[in-house]
mmCIF file of the C-alpha atoms, coordinates in Angstrom:
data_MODEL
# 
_entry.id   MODEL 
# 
loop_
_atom_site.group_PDB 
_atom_site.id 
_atom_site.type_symbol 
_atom_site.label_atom_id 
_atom_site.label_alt_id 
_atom_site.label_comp_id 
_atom_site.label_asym_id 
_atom_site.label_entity_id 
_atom_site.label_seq_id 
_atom_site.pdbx_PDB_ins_code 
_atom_site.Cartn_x 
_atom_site.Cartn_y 
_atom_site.Cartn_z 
_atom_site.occupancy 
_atom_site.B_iso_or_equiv 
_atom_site.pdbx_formal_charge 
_atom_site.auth_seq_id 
_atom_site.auth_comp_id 
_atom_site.auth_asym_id 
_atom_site.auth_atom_id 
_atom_site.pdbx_PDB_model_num 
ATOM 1   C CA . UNK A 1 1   ? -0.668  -14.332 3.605   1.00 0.00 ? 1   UNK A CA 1 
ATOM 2   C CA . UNK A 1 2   ? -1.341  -10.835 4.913   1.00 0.00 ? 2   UNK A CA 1 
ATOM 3   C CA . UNK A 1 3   ? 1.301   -8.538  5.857   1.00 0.00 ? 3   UNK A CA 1 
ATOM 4   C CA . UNK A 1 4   ? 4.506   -10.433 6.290   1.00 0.00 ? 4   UNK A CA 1 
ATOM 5   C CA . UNK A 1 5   ? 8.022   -9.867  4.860   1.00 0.00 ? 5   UNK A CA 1 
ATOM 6   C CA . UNK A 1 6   ? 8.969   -12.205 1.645   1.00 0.00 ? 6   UNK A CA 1 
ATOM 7   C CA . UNK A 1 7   ? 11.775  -12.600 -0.569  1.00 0.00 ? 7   UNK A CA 1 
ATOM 8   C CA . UNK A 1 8   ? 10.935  -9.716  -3.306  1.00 0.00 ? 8   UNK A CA 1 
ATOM 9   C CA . UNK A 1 9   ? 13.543  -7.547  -3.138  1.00 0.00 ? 9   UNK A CA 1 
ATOM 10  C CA . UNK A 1 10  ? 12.618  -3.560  -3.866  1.00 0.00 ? 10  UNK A CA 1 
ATOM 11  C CA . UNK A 1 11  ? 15.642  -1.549  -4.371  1.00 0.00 ? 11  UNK A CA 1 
ATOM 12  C CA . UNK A 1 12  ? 16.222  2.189   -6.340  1.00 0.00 ? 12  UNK A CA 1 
ATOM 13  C CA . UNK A 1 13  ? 19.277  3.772   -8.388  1.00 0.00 ? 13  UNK A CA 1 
ATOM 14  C CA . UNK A 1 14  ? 18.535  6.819   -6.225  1.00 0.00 ? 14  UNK A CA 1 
ATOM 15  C CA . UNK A 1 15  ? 19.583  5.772   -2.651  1.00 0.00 ? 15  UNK A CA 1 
ATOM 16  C CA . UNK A 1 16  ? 20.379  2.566   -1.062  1.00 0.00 ? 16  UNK A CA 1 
ATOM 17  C CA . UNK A 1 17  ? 18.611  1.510   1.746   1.00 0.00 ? 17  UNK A CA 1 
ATOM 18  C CA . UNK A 1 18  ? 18.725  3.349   5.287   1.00 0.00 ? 18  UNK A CA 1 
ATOM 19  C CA . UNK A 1 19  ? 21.094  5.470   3.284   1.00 0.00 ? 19  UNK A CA 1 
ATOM 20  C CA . UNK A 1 20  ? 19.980  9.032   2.558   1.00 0.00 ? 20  UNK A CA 1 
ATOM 21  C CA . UNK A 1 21  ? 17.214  10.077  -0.090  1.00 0.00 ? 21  UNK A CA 1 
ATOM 22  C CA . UNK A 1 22  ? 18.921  12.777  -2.129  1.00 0.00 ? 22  UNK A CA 1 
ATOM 23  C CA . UNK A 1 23  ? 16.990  16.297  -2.264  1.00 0.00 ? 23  UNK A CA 1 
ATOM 24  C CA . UNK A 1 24  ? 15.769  16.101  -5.253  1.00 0.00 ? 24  UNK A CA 1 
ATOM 25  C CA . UNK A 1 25  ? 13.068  13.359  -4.924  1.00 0.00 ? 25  UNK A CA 1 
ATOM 26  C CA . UNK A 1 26  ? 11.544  15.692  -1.639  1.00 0.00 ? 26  UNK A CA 1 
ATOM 27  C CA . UNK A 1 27  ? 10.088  18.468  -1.093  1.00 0.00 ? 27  UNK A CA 1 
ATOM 28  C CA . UNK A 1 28  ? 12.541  20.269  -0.881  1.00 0.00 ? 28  UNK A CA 1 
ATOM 29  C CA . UNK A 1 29  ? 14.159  19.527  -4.417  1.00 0.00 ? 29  UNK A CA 1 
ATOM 30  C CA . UNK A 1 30  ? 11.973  18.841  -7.589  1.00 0.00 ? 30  UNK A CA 1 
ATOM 31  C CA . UNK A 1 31  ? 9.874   16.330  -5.294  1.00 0.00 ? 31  UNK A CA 1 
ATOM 32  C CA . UNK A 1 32  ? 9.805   13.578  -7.778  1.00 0.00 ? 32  UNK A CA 1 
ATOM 33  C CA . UNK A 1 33  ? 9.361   9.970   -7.271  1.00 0.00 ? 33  UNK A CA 1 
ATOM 34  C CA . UNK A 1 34  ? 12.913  7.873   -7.415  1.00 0.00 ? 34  UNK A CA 1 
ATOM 35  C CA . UNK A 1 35  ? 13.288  4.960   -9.894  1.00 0.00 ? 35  UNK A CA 1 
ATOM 36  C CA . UNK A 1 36  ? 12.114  1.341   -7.961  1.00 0.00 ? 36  UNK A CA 1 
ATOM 37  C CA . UNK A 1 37  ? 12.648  -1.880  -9.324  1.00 0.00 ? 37  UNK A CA 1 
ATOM 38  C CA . UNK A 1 38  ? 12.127  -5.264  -7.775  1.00 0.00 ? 38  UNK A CA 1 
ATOM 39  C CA . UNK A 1 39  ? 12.916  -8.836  -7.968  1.00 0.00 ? 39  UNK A CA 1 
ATOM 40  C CA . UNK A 1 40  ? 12.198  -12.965 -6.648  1.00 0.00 ? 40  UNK A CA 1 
ATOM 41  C CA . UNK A 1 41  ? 8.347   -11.782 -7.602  1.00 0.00 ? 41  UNK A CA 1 
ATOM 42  C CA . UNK A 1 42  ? 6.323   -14.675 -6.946  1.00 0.00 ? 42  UNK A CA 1 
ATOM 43  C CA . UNK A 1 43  ? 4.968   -16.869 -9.982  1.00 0.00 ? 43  UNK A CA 1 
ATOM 44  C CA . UNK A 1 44  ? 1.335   -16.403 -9.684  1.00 0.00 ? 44  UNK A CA 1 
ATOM 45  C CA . UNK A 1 45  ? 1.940   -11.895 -9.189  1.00 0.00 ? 45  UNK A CA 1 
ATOM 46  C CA . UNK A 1 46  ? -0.835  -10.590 -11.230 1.00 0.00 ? 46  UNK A CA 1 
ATOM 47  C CA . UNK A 1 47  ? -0.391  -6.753  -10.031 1.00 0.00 ? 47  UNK A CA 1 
ATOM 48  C CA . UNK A 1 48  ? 1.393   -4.430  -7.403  1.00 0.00 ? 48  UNK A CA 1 
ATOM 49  C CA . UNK A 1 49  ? 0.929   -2.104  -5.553  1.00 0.00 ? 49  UNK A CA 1 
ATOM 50  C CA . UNK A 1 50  ? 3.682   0.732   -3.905  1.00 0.00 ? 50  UNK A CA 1 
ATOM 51  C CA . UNK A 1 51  ? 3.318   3.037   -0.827  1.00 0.00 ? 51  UNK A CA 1 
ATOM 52  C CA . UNK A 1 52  ? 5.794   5.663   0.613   1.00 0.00 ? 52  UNK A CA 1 
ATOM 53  C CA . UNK A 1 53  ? 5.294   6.128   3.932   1.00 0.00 ? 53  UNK A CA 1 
ATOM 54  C CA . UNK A 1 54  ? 6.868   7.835   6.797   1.00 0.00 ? 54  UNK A CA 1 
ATOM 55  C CA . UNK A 1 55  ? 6.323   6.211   10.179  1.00 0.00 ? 55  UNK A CA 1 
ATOM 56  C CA . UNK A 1 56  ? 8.348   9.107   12.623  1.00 0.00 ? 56  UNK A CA 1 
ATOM 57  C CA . UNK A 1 57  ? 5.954   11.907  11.123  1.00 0.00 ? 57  UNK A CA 1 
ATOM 58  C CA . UNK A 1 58  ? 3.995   13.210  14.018  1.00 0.00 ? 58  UNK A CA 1 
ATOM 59  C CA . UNK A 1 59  ? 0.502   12.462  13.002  1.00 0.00 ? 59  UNK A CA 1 
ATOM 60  C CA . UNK A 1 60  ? -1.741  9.689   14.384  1.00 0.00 ? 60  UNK A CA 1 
ATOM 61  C CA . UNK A 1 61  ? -5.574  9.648   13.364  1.00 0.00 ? 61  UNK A CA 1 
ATOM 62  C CA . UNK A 1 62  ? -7.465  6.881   13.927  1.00 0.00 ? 62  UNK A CA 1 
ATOM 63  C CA . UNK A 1 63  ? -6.542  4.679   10.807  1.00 0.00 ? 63  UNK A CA 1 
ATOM 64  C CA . UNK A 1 64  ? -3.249  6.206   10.388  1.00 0.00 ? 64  UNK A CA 1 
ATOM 65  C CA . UNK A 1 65  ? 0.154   6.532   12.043  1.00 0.00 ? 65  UNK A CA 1 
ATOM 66  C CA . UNK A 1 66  ? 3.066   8.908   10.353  1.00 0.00 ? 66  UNK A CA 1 
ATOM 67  C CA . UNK A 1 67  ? 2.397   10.291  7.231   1.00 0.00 ? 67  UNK A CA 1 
ATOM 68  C CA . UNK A 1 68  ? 1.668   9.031   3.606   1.00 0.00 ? 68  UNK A CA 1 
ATOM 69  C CA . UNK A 1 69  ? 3.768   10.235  0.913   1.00 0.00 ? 69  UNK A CA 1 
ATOM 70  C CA . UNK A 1 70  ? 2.966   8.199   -2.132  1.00 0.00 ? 70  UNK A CA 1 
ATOM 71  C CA . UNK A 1 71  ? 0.336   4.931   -3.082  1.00 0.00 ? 71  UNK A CA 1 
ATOM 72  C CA . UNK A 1 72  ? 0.878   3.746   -6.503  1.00 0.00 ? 72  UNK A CA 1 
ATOM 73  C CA . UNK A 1 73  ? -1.325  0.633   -7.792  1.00 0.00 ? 73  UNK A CA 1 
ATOM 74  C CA . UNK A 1 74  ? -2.858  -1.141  -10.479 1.00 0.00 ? 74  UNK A CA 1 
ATOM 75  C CA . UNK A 1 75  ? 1.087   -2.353  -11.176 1.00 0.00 ? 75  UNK A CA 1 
ATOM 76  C CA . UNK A 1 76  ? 0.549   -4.883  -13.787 1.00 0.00 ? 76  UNK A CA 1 
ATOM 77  C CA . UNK A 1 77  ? 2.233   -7.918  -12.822 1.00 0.00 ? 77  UNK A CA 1 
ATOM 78  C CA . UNK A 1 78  ? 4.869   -8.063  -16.068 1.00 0.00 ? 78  UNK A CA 1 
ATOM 79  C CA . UNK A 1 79  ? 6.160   -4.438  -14.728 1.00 0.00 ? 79  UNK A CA 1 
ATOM 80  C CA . UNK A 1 80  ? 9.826   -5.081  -12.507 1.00 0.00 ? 80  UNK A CA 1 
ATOM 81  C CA . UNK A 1 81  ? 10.582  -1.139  -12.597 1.00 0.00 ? 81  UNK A CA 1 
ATOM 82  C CA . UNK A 1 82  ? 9.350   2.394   -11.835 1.00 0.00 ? 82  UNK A CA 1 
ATOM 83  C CA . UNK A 1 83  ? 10.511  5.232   -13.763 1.00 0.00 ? 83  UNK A CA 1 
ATOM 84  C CA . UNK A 1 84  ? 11.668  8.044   -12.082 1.00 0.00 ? 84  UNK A CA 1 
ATOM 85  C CA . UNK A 1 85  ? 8.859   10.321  -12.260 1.00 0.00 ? 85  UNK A CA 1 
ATOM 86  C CA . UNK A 1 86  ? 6.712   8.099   -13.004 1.00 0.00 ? 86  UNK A CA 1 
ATOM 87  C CA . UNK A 1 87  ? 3.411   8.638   -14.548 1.00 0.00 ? 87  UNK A CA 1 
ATOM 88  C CA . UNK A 1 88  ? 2.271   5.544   -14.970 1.00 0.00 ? 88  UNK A CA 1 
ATOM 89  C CA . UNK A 1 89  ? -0.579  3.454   -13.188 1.00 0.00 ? 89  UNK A CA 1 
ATOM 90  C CA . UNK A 1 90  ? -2.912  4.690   -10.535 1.00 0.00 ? 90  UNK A CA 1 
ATOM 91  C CA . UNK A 1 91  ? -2.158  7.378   -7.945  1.00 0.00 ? 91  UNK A CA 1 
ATOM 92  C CA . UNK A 1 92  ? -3.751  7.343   -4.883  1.00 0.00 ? 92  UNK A CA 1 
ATOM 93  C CA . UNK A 1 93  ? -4.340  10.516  -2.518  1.00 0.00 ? 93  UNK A CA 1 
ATOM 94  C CA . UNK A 1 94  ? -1.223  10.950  -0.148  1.00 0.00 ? 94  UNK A CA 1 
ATOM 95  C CA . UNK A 1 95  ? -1.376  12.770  2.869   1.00 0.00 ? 95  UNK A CA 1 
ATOM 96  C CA . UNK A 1 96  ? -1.134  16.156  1.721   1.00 0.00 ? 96  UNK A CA 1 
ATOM 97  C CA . UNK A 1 97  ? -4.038  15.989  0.495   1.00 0.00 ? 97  UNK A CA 1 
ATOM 98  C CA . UNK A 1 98  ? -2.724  15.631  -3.255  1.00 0.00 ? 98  UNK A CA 1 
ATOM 99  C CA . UNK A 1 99  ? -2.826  13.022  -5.923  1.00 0.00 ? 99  UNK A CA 1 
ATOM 100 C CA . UNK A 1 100 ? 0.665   11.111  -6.508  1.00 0.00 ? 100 UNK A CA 1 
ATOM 101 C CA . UNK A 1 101 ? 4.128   11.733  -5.170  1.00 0.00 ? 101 UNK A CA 1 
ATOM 102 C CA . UNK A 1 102 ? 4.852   14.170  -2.570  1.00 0.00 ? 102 UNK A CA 1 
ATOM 103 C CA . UNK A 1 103 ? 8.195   13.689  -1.423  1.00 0.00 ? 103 UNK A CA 1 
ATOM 104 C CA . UNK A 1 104 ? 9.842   13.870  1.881   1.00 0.00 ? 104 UNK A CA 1 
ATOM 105 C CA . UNK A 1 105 ? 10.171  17.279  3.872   1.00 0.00 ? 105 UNK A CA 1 
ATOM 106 C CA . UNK A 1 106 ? 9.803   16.467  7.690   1.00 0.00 ? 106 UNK A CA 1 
ATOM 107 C CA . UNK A 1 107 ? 9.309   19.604  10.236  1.00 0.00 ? 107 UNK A CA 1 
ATOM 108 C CA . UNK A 1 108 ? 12.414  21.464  11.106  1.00 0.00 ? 108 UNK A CA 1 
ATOM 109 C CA . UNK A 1 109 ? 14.503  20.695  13.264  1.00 0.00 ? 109 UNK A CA 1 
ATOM 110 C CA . UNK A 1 110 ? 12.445  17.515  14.049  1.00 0.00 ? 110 UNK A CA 1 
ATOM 111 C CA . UNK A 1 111 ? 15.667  14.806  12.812  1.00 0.00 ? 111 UNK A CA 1 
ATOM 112 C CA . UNK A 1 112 ? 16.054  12.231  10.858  1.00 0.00 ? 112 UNK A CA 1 
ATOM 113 C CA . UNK A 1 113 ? 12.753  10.610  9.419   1.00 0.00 ? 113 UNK A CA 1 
ATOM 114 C CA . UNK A 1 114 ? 12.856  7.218   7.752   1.00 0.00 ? 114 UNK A CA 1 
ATOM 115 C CA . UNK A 1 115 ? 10.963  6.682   4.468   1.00 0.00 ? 115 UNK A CA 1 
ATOM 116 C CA . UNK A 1 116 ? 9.283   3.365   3.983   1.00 0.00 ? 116 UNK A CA 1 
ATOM 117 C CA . UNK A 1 117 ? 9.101   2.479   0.212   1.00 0.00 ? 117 UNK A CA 1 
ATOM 118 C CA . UNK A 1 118 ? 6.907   -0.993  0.460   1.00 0.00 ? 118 UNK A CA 1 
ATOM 119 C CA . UNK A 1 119 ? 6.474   -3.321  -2.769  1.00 0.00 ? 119 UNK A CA 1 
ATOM 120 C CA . UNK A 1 120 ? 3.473   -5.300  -2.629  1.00 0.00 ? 120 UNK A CA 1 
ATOM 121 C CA . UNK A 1 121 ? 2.567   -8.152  -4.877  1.00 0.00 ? 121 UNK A CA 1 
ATOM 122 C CA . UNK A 1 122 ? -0.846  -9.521  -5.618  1.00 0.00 ? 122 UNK A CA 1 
ATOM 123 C CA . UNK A 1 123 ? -2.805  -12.302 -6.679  1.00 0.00 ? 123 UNK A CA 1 
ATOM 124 C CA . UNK A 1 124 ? -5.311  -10.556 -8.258  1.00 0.00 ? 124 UNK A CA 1 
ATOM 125 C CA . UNK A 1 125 ? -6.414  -7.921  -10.731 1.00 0.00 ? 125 UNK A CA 1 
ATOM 126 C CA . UNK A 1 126 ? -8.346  -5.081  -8.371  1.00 0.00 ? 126 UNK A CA 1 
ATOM 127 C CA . UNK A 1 127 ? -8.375  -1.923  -10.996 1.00 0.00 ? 127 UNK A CA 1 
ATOM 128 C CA . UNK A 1 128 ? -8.864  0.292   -8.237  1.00 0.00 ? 128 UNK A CA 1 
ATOM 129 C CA . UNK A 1 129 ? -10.348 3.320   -8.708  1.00 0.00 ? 129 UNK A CA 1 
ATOM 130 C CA . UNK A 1 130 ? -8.155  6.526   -8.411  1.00 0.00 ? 130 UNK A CA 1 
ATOM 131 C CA . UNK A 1 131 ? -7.277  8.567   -5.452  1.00 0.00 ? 131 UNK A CA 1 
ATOM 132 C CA . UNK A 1 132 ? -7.143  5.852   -2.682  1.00 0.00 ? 132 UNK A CA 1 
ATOM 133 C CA . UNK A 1 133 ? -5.336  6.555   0.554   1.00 0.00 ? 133 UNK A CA 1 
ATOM 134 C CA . UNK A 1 134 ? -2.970  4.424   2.375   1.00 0.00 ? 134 UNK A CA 1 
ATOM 135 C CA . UNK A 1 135 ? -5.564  3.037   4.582   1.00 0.00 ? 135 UNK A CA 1 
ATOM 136 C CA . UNK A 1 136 ? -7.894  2.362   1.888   1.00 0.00 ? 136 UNK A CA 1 
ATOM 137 C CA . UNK A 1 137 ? -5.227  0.665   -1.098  1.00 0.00 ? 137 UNK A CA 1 
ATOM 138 C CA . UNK A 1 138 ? -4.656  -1.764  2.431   1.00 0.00 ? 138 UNK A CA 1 
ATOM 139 C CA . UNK A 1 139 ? -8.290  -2.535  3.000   1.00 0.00 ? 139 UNK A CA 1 
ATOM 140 C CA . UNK A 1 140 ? -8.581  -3.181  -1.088  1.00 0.00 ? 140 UNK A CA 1 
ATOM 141 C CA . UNK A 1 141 ? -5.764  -5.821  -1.216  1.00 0.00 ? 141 UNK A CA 1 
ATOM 142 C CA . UNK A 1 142 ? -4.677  -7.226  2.100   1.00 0.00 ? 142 UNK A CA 1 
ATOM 143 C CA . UNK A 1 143 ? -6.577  -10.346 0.749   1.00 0.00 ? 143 UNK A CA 1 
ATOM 144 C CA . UNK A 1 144 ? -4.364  -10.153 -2.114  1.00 0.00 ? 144 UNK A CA 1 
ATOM 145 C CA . UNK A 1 145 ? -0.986  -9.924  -1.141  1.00 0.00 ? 145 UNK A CA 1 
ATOM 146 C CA . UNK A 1 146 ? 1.317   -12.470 -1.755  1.00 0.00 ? 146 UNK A CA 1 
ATOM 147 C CA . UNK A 1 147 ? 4.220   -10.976 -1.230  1.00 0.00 ? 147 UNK A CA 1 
ATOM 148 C CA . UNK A 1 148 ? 6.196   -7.807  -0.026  1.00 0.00 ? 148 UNK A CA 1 
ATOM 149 C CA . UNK A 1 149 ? 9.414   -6.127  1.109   1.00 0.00 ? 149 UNK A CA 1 
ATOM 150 C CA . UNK A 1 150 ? 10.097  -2.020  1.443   1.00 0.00 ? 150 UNK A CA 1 
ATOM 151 C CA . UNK A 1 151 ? 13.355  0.011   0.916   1.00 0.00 ? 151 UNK A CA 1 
ATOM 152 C CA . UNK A 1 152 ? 13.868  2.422   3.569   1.00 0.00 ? 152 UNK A CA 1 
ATOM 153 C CA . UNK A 1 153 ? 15.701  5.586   2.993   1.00 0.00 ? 153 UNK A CA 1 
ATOM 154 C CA . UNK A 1 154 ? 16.410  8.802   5.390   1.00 0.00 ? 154 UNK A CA 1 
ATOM 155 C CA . UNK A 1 155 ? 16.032  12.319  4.998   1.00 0.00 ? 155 UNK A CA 1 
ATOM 156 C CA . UNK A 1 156 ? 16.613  15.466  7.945   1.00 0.00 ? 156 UNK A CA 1 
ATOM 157 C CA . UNK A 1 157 ? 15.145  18.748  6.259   1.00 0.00 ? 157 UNK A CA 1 
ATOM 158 C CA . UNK A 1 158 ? 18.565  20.894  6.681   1.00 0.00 ? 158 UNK A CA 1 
# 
């Protein structure tokens, strides 16, 4: 299928989407990650996988564009929510450089950003190892996605 928008439907108790992301799950505030849950999860899911990511952030490399806040996998395919600080499953390496959840906190005075939560369902077991980035968790299960859908919430550092 690749990367195409389907019917899952990823939504939080913290924020409704491209509504704001309230302080405390950034940097700014306890940086914790905000409870997820999803829905209309294809029959044959057998895992996800969940990314954060912030496309107006001001980076570009080569396999990147904005900045990576969270990747999440190893999902088993029975789980529909996310804790709120959640310790459970695999954390991959965002891009500060850390393991897990590092919430928003754009540069000063650089605006609103908009935060990309994406849900992605698989079709098969990986067990990835930990500490993936975003570029790697995508080379890992692009063959594997079946379907997917993101939540997008906003937050301007004050």
């Amino acid at each position: 299928m690749g990367f195409a928008l389907s019917e899952i439907v990823l939504t939080s108790s913290a924020f409704q989407n491209l509504r704001a992301i309230p302080s405390q799950y950034t940097g700014e505030g306890s940086n914790v990650s905000p409870q997820l849950s999803w829905r209309n999860v294809p029959e044959d899911t057998l895992e996800f996988a969940v990314v954060c990511h912030d496309p107006d952030a001001p980076l570009i490399t080569s396999v990147n564009y904005g900045f990576a806040h969270w990747t999440l996998y190893n999902i088993p395919g029975s789980v529909r929510t996310l804790s709120e600080a959640t310790p459970d499953h695999t954390t991959g390496r965002n891009d500060f450089g850390e393991l897990g959840y590092g919430g928003p906190m754009p540069p000063s005075g650089h605006g609103m950003h908009h935060y990309y939560f994406w849900i992605f369902a698989l079709d098969q077991e990986l067990n990835l190892p930990v500490g993936l980035t975003m570029a790697e968790l995508f080379e890992f299960i692009e063959p594997s996605v079946i379907a997917m859908n993101r939540l997008i919430g906003t937050y301007e550092r004050q």
